[in-house]
Structures are given as C-alpha cells and as structure tokens.
N, C-alpha and C positions, 0 to 999 in steps of 0.2 A: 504494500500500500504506500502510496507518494504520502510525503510528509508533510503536516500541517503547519501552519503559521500562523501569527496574529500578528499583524500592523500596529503598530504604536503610533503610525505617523509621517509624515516626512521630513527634513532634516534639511538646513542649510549648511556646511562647510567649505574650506577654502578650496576644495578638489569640486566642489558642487550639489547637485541634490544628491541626498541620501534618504531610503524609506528604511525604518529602526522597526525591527520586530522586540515581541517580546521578549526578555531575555537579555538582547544586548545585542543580538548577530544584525546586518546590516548589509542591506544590500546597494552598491553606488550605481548613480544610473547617471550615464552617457548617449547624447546623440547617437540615434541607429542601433541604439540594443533593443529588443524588443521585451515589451512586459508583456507577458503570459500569465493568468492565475483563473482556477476557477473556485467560487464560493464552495466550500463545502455544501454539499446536498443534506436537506433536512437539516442546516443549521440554522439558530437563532441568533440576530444580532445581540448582544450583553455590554450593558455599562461600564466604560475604562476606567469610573472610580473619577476620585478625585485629589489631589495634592500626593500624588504616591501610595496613596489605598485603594485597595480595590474595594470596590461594592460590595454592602455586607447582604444586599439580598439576589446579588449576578440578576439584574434586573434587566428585562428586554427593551430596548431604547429602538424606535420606526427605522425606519431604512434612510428615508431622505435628510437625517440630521446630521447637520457638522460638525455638532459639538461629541456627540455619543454619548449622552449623561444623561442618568433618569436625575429627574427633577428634585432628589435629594440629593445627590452630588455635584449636581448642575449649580444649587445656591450654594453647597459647601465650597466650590470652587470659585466663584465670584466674590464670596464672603472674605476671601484673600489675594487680590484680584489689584495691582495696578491700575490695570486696564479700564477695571468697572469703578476706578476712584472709590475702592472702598480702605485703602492704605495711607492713612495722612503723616505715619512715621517714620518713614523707611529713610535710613541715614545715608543712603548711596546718593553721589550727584546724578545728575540726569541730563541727554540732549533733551531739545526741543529742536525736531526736525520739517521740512517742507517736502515731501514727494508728492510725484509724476504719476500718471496711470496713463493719460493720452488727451486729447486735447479739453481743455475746460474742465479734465478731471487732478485738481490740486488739492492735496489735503494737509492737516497739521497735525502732529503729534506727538510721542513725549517717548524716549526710550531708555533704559539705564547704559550708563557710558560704559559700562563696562560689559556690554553686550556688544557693541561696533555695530556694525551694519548686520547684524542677522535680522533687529524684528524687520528692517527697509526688504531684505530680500524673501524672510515671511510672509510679506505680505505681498507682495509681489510690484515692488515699485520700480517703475521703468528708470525713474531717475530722480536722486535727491538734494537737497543741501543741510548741511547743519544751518541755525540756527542761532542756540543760545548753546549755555552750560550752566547747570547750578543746581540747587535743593530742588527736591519734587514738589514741594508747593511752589514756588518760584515757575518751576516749569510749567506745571498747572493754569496757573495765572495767566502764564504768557498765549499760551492755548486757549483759553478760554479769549482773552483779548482779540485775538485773531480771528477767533470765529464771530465775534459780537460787530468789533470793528470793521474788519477785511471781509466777511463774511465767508471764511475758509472754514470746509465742514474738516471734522474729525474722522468720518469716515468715509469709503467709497464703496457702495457693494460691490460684489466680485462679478456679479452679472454683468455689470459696464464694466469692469476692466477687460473681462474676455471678449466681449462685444469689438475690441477697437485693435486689438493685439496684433493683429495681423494689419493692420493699415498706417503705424504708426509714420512719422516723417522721416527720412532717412538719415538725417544727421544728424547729430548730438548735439548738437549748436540748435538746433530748431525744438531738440524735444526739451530741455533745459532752457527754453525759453521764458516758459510761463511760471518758474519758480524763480526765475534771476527777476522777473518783474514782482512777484509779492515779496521775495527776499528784501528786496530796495522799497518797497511802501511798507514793510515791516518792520522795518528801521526807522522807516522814518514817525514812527506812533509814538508817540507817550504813553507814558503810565507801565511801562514796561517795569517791571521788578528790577529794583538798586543789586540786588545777590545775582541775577542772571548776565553771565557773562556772556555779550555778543559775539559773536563767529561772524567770519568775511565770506561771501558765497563763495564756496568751493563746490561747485557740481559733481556728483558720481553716475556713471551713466550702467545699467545692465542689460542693456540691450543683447548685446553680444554674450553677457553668461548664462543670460535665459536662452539664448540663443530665438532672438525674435527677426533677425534680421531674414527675410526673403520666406518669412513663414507664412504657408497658406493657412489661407482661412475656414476658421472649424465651418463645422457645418453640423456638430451637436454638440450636446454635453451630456453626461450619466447624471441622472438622476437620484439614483438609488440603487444597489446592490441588494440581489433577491438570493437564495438560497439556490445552486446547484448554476447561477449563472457565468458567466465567460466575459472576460476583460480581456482581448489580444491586441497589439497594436506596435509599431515602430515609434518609441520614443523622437518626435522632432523639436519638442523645445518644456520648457518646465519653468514655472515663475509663480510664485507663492508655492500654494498647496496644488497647485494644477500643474496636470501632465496632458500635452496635445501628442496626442497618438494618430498616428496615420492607422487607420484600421482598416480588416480588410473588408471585402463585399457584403451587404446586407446587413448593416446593424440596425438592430429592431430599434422602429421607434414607437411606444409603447403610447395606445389608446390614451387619449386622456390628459397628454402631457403637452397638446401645442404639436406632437411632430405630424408628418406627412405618410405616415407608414412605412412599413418597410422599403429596403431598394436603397437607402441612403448609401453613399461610401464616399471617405474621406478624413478630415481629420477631426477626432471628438475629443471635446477634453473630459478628463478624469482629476475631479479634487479627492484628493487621497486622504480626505479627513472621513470620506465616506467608508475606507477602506476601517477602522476603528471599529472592535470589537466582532470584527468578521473572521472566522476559521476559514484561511483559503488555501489553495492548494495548487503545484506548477500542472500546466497543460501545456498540451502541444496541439489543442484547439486554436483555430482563431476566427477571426471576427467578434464581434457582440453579440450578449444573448441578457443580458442585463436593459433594462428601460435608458432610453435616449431621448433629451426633449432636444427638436431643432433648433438651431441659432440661425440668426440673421449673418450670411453673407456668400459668398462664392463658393459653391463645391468644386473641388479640387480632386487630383488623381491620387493611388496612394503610393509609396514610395515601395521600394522593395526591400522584404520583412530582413530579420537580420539572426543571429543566430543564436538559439537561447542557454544561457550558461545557468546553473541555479533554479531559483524561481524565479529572478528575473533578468 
C-alpha cells in the first residue's frame, strides 16, 4: 500500500516553496516537477488544532476552508493572533510594510522584523517596500493611519490576486510603481508615531521567484478536496499559498461552482491551505477529479508533464 501523508502547509524558504508534512519531512517544489496526490478514499477532513495542539475532539472541519479549524480552535488561534490585533505586548520590533498584488491592488501591513520577507512572500506579494520600524503599537498606529488617511486596505483577497497574475506589467519599474507613489504620500502624513522609525523606498520585486513572468492564465481554481479525488498537474509558478498547475485534459468542473462543465484544460491553481488535514497519497493518475470553479481569462495549452520523484 503507497504511503500516507498529511500537509501541514506550505513553506516559504531561501531555495523557494516548500509543502511541510506532518512530522517534519518536506517536500521542495520546483518549476516543471509535477504534483501528483490523490485524497485518501473514504477519508475525512480533521482539524490541525491550534498553536501546536492538536484537537482534542479530531473534529471534521468542510472541504472548502482555509483555515482547517473547527471553531474551537479557530478562536483558540486568533485569541493569540498578531494578525487579529488580539496581542498588544509582544516586545519584538516590527516593519510596517506597502505591497503589490497588481494594479490598484496596494495594501499595508505590519510584520515582525525578524521574520524578513516570509509573511510579503506568504502572502503572495508581487512586490514591496519597507516602510517604518518600531514597537507593535507604533506599527499599528501607523497602519491604521494609512488606511483612514490614504485609504490603503489591510487586506487583498486572494481571489483578485489570482485574477490578474498572469497579466501583470513586465517591468519592475512599472509594477513598483504604485507603492513608490503611497511610499512618498506616506511620508508625507502627520501624526505618524515619534518611536516609528522611517525607511527610504527600497523596492523588492518577486516576480521572477514566483516565477510569474510569461505565465499563462488559469482558467480554474480547486475548490475543495473531496475524499478519493486526484490533484495532477506540472508545477508552473507558486506565490503565497497557491500552486498554478498546468493540468492535464478534462478537469471536472463541479455543478454549482460558476464552472462550464467539464472539457476544461489548462492551468488551475491549487491553494494548499486546502490540502490541511487531508490523508493523501502519491498517484501516477492525472488530471482533476476534485471540484474546479472557472476563472476569468485565456485558456491556454498545457505544458508537458514532468517526472514524479516522491509524492511530489
């Protein structure tokens, strides 16, 4: 019997995306290798638990959620949470950052400095700049300013960032544009916190580590991972939690969901926070057999498959 897995996730590092199973083992993923997995048959999806515990009741968490936490470990987790400003002591300095998603998509937000650019490439930002440096309230402050004043949101869903991924402007000078212009009106505000120390625009751009340059455009996304379903596809580019798979012919797209039926082919993306709490297992199947809702843009050809080492 092929061997089982569980997803923890996926992983930013200086070599690039990495998906962390349980455990510790680690699979790196590279242009043109292909992911193969299929769900365990007759499994249930089960809650990842929260702050390093597992669920004390392995609770069944729906298919289509990102976070994979039943709703007692979903507040246990936010209830320690940066993120959800439920932290107002934590003694680490902090940036306050400006990224990129694509055009008219600018956001502001807050990360600890001694994390560098993992949450910018978490999230999947095309390109950034620091900001400030200082205390988490300081940084706080300076975020909230920005969005009340500049009117720069806090977040961008991930639905418009894949939306635009494949159209993006070709140079770095042009996608770095619309943060060199709030960076210079963000400077220029008052009331900005005396402890936040300013930073000069330095742009980072990730075009090229997500590898978005000459990327065609999806033409779905998974939805949801069902029990005994099929994920195959040729890795072409990955930025946040999302992997654009060139897939092969016929990925179902599932009643209900927006798509057009079946017959699609081309490239789908897979956010791999869906993969959390799933038993999956390698296949030497391919194409989709899991739910696809259609995207908005150009169907494209797919590339040719690649050779599978591991699970993936």
């Amino acid at each position: 019997m092929a061997a089982e897995w569980e997803c923890a996730g996926l992983r930013w590092d200086r070599g690039g995306p990495v998906l962390v199973w349980r455990g510790g083992a680690v699979s790196p993923l590279r242009w043109g290798k292909r992911v193969a997995f299929q769900v365990v048959e007759g499994g249930v999806r089960t809650c990842v638990g929260a702050r390093g515990n597992a669920c004390p009741g392995r609770a069944a968490v729906p298919g289509r959620s990102t976070g994979a936490r039943c709703e007692e470990c979903a507040r246990l987790d936010r209830a320690h949470s940066v993120a959800a400003d439920t932290i107002a002591d934590d003694p680490r300095p902090y940036h306050v950052y400006l990224a990129w998603f694509g055009p008219g998509m600018v956001k502001v937000g807050i990360t600890a400095v001694e994390r560098g650019p993992a949450r910018l490439l978490e999230q999947g930002a095309v390109c950034f700049s620091l900001l400030g440096a200082g205390p988490l309230m300081a940084a706080r402050r300076t975020e909230q300013l920005l969005r009340s004043a500049l009117g720069v949101p806090d977040r961008i869903p991930y639905s418009a960032k894949r939306a635009v991924r494949s159209g993006l402007p070709a140079s770095a000078a042009e996608r770095t544009a619309e943060i060199a212009d709030v960076h210079a009106r963000a400077g220029a505000l008052g009331g900005l916190p005396e402890s936040l120390e300013r930073l000069p625009f330095r742009p980072v751009d990730h075009a090229q580590v997500f590898g978005l340059e000459g990327l065609p455009a999806a033409v779905g996304e998974v939805s949801e991972l069902v029990a005994g379903g099929v994920v195959s596809g040729e890795l072409v580019a990955a930025a946040g939690p999302d992997l654009h798979l060139a897939s092969g012919p016929d990925p179902h797209l599932a009643a209900g969901d927006g798509g057009a039926g079946a017959g699609a082919d081309g490239v789908v993306v897979l956010d791999t926070r869906l993969l959390a709490g799933w038993r999956l297992r390698p296949t030497a199947s391919g194409g989709l057999t899991v739910p696809v809702r259609e995207l908005c843009g150009a169907r494209t050809g797919v590339a040719g498959a690649g050779v599978q080492d591991g699970l993936f």
